[in-house]
C-alpha positions as a printed NumPy array, in Angstrom:
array([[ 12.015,   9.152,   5.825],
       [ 14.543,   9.431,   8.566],
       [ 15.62 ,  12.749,   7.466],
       [ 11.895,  14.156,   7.315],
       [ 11.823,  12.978,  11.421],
       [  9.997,   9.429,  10.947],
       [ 10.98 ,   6.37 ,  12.687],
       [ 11.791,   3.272,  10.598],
       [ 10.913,  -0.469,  11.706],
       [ 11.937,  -2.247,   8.381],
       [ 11.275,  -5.738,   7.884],
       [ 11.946,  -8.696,   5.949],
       [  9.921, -11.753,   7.257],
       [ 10.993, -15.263,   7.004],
       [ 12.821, -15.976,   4.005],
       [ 13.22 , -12.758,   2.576],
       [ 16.655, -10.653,   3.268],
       [ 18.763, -11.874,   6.016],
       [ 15.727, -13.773,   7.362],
       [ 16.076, -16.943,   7.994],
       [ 13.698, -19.898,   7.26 ],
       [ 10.915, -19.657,   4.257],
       [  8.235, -17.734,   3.483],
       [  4.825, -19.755,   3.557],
       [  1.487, -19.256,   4.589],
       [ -0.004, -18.497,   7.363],
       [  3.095, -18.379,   8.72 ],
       [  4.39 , -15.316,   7.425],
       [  1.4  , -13.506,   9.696],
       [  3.545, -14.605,  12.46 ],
       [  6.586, -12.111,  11.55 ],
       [  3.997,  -9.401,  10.638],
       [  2.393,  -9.493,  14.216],
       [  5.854,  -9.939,  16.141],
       [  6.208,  -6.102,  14.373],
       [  3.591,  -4.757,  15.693],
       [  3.981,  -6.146,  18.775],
       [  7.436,  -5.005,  18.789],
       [  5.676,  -1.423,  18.157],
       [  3.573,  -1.841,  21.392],
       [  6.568,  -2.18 ,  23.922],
       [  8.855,  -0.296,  22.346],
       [  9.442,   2.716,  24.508],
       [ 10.008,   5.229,  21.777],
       [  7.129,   4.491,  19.918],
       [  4.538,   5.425,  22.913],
       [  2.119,   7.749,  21.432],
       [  3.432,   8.357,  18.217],
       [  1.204,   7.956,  14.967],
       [  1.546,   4.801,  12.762],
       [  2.03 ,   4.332,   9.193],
       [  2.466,   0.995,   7.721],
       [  4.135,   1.265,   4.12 ],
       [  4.178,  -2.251,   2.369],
       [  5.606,  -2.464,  -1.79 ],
       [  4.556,  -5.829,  -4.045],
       [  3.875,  -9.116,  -1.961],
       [  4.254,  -7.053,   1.389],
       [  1.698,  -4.974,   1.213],
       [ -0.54 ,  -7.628,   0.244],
       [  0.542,  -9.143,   3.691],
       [  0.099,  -6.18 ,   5.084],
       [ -3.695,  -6.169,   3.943],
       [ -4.82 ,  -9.145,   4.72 ],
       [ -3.322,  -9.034,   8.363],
       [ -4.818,  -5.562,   9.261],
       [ -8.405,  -6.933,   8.106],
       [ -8.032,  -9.825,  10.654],
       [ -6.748,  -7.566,  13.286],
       [ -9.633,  -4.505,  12.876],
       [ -7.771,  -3.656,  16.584],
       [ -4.883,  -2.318,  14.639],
       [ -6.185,  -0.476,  12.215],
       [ -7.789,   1.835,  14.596],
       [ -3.862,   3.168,  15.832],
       [ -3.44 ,   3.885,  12.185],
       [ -2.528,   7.002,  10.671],
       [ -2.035,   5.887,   7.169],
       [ -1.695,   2.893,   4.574],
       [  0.635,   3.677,   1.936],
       [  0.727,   0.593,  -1.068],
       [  3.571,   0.1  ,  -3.757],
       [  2.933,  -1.931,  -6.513],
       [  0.482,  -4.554,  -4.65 ],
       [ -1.148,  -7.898,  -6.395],
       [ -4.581,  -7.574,  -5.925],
       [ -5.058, -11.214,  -6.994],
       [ -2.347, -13.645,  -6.676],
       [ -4.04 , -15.84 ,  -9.19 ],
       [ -4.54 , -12.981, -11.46 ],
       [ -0.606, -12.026, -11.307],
       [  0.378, -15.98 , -11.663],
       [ -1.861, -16.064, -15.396],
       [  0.127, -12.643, -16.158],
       [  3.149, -14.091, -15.613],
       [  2.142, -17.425, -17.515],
       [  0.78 , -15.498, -20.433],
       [  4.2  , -13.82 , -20.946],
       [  5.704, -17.047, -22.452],
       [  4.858, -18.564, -25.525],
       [  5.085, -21.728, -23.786],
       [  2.993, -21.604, -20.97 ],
       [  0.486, -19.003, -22.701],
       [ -1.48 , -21.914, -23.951],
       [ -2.098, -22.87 , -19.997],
       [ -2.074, -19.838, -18.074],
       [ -5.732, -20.073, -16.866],
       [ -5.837, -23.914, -15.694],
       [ -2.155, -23.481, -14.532],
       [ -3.094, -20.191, -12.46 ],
       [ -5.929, -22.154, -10.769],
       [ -3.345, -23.926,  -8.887],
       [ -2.641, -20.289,  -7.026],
       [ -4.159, -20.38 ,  -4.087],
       [ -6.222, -17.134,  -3.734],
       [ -7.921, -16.895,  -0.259],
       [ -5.386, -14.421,   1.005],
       [ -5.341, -11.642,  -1.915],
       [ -5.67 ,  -8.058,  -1.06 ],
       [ -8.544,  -7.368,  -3.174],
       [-10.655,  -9.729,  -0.749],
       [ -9.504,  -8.203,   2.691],
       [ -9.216,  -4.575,   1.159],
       [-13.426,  -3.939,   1.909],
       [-12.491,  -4.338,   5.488],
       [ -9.765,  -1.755,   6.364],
       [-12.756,   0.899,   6.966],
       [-10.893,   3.424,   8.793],
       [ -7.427,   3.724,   7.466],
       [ -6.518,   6.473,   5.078],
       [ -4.848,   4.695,   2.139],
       [ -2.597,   5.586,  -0.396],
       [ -2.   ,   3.705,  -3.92 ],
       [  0.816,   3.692,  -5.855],
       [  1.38 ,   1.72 ,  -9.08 ],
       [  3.061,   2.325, -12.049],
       [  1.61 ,   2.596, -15.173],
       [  4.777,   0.144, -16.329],
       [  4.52 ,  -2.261, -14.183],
       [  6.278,  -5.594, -15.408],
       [  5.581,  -7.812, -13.038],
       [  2.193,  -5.884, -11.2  ],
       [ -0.271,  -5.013, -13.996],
       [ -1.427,  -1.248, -13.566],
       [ -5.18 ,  -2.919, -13.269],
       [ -4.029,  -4.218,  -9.491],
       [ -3.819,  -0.793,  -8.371],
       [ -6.866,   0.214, -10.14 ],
       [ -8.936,  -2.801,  -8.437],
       [ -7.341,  -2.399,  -4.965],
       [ -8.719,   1.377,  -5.124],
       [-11.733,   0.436,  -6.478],
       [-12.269,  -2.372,  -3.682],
       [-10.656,   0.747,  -0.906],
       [-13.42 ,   2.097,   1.649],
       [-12.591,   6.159,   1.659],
       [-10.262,   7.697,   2.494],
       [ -8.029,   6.896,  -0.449],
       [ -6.094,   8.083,  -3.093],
       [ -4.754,   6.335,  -6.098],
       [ -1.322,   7.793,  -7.106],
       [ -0.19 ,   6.346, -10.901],
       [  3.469,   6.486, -11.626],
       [  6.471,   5.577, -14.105],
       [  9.227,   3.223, -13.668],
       [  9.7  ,  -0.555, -13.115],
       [  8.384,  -2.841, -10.367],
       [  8.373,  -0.726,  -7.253],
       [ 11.006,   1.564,  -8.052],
       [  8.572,   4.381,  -7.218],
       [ 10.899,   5.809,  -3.9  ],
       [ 13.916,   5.927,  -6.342],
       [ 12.244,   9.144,  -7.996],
       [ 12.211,  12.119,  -5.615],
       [  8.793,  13.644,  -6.789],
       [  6.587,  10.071,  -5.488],
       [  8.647,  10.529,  -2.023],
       [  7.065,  14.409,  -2.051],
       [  3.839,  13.193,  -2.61 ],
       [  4.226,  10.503,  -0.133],
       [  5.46 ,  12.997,   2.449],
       [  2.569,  15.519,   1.417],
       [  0.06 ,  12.432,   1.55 ],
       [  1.72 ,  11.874,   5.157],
       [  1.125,  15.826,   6.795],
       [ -2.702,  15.19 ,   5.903],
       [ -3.992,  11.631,   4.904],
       [ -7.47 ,  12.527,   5.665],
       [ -7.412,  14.909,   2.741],
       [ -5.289,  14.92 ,   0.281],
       [ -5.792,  13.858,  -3.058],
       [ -2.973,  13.137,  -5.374],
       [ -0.01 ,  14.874,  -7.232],
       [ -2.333,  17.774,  -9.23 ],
       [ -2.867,  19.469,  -6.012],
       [  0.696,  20.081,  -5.07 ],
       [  1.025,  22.907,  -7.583],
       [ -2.008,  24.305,  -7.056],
       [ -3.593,  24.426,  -3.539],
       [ -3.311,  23.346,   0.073],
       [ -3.68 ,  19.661,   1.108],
       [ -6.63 ,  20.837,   3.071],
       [-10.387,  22.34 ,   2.4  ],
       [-10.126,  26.069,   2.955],
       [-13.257,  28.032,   3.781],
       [-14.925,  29.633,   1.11 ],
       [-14.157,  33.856,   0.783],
       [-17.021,  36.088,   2.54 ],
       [-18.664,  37.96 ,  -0.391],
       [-18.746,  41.327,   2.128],
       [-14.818,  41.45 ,   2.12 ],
       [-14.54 ,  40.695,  -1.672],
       [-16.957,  43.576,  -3.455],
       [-17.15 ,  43.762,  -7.101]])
């Protein structure tokens, strides 16, 4: 993204790269809004649109926080999503049901997930961000149905982007970083991979019969 002219703020929040402490909640909120309020001071970011890209548990974050702060979401230019749980629960029973051993208890042991922070409860109220999906179709960890239910749950404008590949691996394969870029030059109106071989990212106004005669 550098080399297409964006500006990177990348971050790990507590307990996650060379972060210290651990990640718990509510306090990972904490690190999310020090970001953005990193954003607001920072001299070179004056004026300049905002994307917030968030893969697997950080985009989940990243949903939840922008529906309690509707103030942020108006400075948004897009929401791009990786591989997101739309349920926490949901993703703990998927991951219980892929042993033999816990299989017998993956809905009473998922129950012990707590669940009041999922994406697919906050999702309804990000009304005016453009969004962008992606999950893959082989998702190990991710079930492809937590894209499909985050779009589903997704006021418009959004776009649902299915892909290949492992567990957010999807900016290791140049053609999802085109259609991310694509997505980027017009969020308002593009619509997925299909129209990148075929027309612009943009309505174009119709042909005047008078200058096309039969």
């Amino acid at each position: 993204m550098p080399e297409q002219g964006y500006q990177v703020l990348l971050l790990d929040y507590r307990g996650y790269g060379l972060s210290q402490g651990k990640p718990s909640l509510p306090a990972v909120y904490q690190d999310v809004d020090a970001a953005f309020s990193w954003i607001d001071k920072a001299p070179e970011t004056q004026g300049q649109p905002l994307i917030v890209l968030g893969q697997s548990l950080g985009g989940a974050l990243a949903v939840h926080y922008l529906a309690a702060h509707p103030e942020r979401q108006a400075r948004l230019k897009a929401l791009v999503l990786d591989g997101v749980p739309a349920s926490y629960r949901d993703v703990g029973q998927f991951a219980l049901s892929t042993s033999w051993l816990t299989w017998p208890l993956q809905v009473p042991l998922s129950w012990l997930v707590p669940d009041g922070d999922s994406a697919i409860s906050a999702m309804p109220r990000l009304t005016g961000v453009p969004k962008l999906l992606f999950h893959s179709l082989d998702d190990p960890i991710v079930p492809v149905n937590n894209g499909i239910l985050l779009y589903q749950a997704a006021p418009p404008p959004r776009v649902l982007q299915l892909t290949r590949g492992g567990h957010v691996q999807t900016f290791a394969d140049k053609t999802w970083q085109t259609v991310m870029l694509r997505y980027l030059d017009d969020p308002q109106h593009f619509n997925g991979l299909r129209r990148l071989g075929e027309i612009p990212n943009y309505p174009t106004p119709k042909a005047d019969s008078s200058e096309n005669p039969q």
